[in-house]
NUGUBA-796599 format. One line per field, with one value per residue (C-alpha): residue number from 1; residue in one letter; y, x, z. Coordinates in steps of 0.2 Angstrom, whole numbers, always signed. Each point is the difference from the previous one (the first is absolute). Example, Ala and Ser with C-alpha at 12.3 -4.5 7.8 and 13.67 -1.06 7.14 Angstrom:
% NUGUBA-796599
n = (1/2);
res = (a/s);
y = (-22/+17);
x = (+62/+6);
z = (+39/-3);
//
This chain:
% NUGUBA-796599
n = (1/2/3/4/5/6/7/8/9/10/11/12/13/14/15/16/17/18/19/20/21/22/23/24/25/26/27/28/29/30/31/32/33/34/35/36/37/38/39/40/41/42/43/44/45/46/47/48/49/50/51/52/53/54/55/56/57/58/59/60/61/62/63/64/65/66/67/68/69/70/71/72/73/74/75/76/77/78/79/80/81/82/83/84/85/86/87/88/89/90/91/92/93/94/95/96/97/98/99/100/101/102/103/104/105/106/107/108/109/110/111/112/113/114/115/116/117/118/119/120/121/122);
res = (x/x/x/x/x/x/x/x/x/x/x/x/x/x/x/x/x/x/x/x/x/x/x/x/x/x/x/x/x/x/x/x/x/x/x/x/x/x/x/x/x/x/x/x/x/x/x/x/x/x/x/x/x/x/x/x/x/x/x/x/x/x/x/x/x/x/x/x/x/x/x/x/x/x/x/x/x/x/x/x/x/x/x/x/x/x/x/x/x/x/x/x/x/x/x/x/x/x/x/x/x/x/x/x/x/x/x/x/x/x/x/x/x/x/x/x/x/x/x/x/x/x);
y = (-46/+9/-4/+13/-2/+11/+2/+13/-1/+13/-12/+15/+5/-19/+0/+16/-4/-18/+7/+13/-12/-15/+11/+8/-20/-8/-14/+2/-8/+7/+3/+7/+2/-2/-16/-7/+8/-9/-15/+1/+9/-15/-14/+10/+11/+20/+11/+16/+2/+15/+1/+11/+5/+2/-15/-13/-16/+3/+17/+8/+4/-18/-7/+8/-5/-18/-2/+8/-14/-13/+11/+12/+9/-2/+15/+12/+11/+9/+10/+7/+12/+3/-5/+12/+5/+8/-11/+7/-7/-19/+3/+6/-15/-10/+9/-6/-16/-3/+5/+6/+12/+8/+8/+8/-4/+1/-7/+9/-16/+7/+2/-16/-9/+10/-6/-17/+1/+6/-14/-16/+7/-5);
x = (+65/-17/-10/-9/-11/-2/-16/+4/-4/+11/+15/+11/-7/+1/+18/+4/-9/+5/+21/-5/-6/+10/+16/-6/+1/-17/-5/-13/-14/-7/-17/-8/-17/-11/-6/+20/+2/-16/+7/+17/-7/-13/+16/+16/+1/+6/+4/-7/-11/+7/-13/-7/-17/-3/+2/-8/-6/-4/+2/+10/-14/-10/+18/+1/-18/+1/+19/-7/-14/+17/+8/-9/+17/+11/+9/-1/+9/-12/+8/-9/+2/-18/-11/-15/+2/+14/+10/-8/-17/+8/+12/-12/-11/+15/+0/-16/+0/+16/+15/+13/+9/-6/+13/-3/+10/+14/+5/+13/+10/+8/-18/-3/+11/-1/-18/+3/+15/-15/-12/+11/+17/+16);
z = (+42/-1/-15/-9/-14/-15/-10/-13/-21/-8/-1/+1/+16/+7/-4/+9/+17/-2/-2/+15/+11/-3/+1/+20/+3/-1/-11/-16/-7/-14/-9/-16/+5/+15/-4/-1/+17/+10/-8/+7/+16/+4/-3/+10/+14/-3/+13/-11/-16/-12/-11/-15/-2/-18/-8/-13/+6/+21/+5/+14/+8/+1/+3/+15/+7/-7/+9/+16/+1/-1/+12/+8/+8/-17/+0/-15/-12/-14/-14/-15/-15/-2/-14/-7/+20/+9/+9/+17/-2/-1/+14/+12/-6/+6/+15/+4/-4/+11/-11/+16/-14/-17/-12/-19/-13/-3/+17/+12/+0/+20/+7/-7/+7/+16/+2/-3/+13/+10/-3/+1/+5/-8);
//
C-alpha cells in the first residue's frame, strides 16, 4: 500500500484530504505543520508529500526545499488558499522549487487524486 504523507494545519482541511486519500486506497500519515512533517519525513519513507504552503511553524515553501535536500526526487503535491497573496504566487513558487502539481483551495478532490494516481499509481 502506497504511503502518502499529509502536511496541512486547518484541521478541517486535513481531515478532508486524509478521508479522500485514504478512501482511493493509500495509507496516511498526518501533519500539523511543516516542522511535524520533516520530522516524520526524515524517520519513515512516503511515496508523495501533499503539502500546504501557508502555515505556522515551517512553511510550505521551506518544507518542500528542506525535504528535497533528504530526497531530492520526493514527489510533491502543493495546495494553497493564499495568504496576503493570491494562491498563484505560492503555487508557481512550488512549481519552482519542485512541486510536480499545484492546486488552489478549495481542492478538486478528483484532480487530486488523479495526480496522485499519476505520481505513485494505485
Amino acid at each position: 500500500m502506497k504511503k502518502i504523507l499529509i502536511i496541512e494545519d486547518d484541521r478541517f482541511v486535513q481531515a478532508m484530504l486524509r478521508q479522500t486519500v485514504e478512501k482511493a486506497g493509500y495509507h496516511v500519515e498526518t501533519a500539523d505543520n511543516g516542522s511535524i512533517g520533516l520530522d516524520l519525513f526524515g524517520s519513515q519513507a512516503f511515496d508523495a508529500v501533499i503539502t500546504d504552503l501557508i502555515m505556522p511553524e515551517t512553511e510550505g515553501i521551506e518544507t518542500i526545499c528542506r525535504m528535497k535536500k533528504i530526497d531530492a526526487g520526493v514527489k510533491v503535491i502543493a495546495i494553497s488558499g493564499g495568504g496576503r497573496n493570491r494562491p498563484e504566487n505560492y503555487l508557481f513558487m512550488a512549481e519552482k522549487l519542485g512541486a510536480r502539481y499545484t492546486f488552489s483551495k478549495p481542492v478538486d478532490r478528483e484532480k487530486l487524486l488523479a495526480a496522485l494516481r499519476d505520481l505513485v499509481g494505485d
